[in-house]
N, C-alpha and C positions, 0 to 999 in steps of 0.2 A: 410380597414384593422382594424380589433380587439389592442385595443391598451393589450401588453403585460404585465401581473402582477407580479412583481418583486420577482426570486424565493430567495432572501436573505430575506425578511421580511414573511417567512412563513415557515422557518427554528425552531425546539423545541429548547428548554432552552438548551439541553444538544449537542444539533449538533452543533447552535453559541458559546457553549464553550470547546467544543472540536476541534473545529475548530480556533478559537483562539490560547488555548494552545498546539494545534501542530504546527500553525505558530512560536507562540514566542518560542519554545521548541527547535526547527529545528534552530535556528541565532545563528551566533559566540559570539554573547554577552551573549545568556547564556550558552553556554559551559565554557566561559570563569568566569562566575558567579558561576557555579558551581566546575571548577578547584580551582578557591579561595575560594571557601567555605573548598574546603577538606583539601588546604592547610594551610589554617586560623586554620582547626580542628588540621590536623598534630602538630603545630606549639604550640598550647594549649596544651598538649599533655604534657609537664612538667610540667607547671603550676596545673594540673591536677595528675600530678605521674603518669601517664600511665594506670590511675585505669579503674575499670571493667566498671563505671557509665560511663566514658568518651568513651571506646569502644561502650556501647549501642548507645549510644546519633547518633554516625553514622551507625551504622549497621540498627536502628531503621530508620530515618529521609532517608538512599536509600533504604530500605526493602518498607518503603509505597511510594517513589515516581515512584521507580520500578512498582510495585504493581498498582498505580493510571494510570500510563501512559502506560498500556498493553493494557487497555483496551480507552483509547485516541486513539493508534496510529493505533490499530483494528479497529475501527469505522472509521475512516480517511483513512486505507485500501478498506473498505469494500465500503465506500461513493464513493471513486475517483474510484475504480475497475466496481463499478456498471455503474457509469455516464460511463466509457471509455465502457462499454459493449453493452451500450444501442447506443451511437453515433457509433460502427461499427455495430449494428446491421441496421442505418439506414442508413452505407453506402451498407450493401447487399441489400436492399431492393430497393434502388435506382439504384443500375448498373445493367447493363443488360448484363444477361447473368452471373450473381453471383451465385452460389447454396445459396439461400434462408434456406435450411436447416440448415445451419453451423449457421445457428442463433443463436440457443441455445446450442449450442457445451458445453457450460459451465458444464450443466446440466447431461450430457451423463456420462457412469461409465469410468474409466482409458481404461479399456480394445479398446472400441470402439474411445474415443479421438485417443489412439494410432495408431490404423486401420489406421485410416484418416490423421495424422501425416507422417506416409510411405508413405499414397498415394501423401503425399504433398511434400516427399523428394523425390520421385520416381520423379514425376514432373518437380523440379528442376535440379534433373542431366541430365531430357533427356533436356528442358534447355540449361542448361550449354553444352551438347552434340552438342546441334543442332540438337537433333531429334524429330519427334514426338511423341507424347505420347505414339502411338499405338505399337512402337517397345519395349516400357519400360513393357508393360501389357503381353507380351509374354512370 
C-alpha cells in the first residue's frame, strides 16, 4: 500500500488562514472578546463626549471585520460544501443500484434540481404509504 501524503501540509497561505480564523472566530471566547470590546467602547463613550471620532472608531473597526470575514467564512463554505459533495458523490458510486447521475446534481439549473426533488417526495410518501412507486407515477 502507497503510504498517504498528508492533505494539511499542502494546504495555500490563505486556506491555513482562513481555516484558522473561522476556527477561533466560531469559540465563546471570542464572542465574548468581542461583547467586551463593544462594551469597553459603550463605556468610553463619556470620556469621549459621545463625539463623531469616538462613533467612527466602531463603525470603522466592525465595517472591516464584517467586511474581512465574508469572505473567510465563504471559503470555509465553499471548502467543507465541496469535500461533503465529492464524499456523497463516492458513496453513489459505490452502492449498487444508486443513480450515478445525481452526481452532479449540483451543477444542474433550479428548474431540473426541482424535477428530481418531486420525484424524490413522490417516493417518500408512497413510502410512507406502503406503496410502490408505480402507483405514485399514475
Amino acid at each position: 500500500m502507497a503510504a498517504r501524503s498528508d492533505p494539511l501540509t499542502n494546504r495555500t497561505l490563505f486556506t491555513r488562514l482562513s481555516q484558522t480564523i473561522a476556527r477561533w472566530a466560531g469559540k465563546p471566547q471570542t464572542f465574548a472578546v468581542a461583547v467586551s470590546a463593544i462594551i469597553l467602547w459603550g463605556l468610553s463613550g463619556p470620556f469621549f463626549g459621545f463625539n463623531d471620532t469616538w462613533q467612527l472608531v466602531i463603525n470603522t473597526s466592525t465595517t472591516i471585520i464584517t467586511f474581512l470575514m465574508v469572505f473567510i467564512i465563504q471559503n470555509s463554505q465553499n471548502r467543507d460544501t465541496a469535500a461533503m459533495q465529492i464524499k456523497l458523490d463516492e458513496l453513489l458510486a459505490k452502492v449498487e443500484g444508486a443513480r450515478q447521475e445525481l452526481m452532479d446534481l449540483e451543477e444542474l439549473d433550479e428548474e431540473k434540481i426541482e424535477g428530481i426533488r418531486k420525484e424524490f417526495e413522490k417516493r417518500a410518501r408512497a413510502a410512507r404509504e406502503g406503496r410502490p412507486l408505480a402507483e405514485e407515477r399514475g
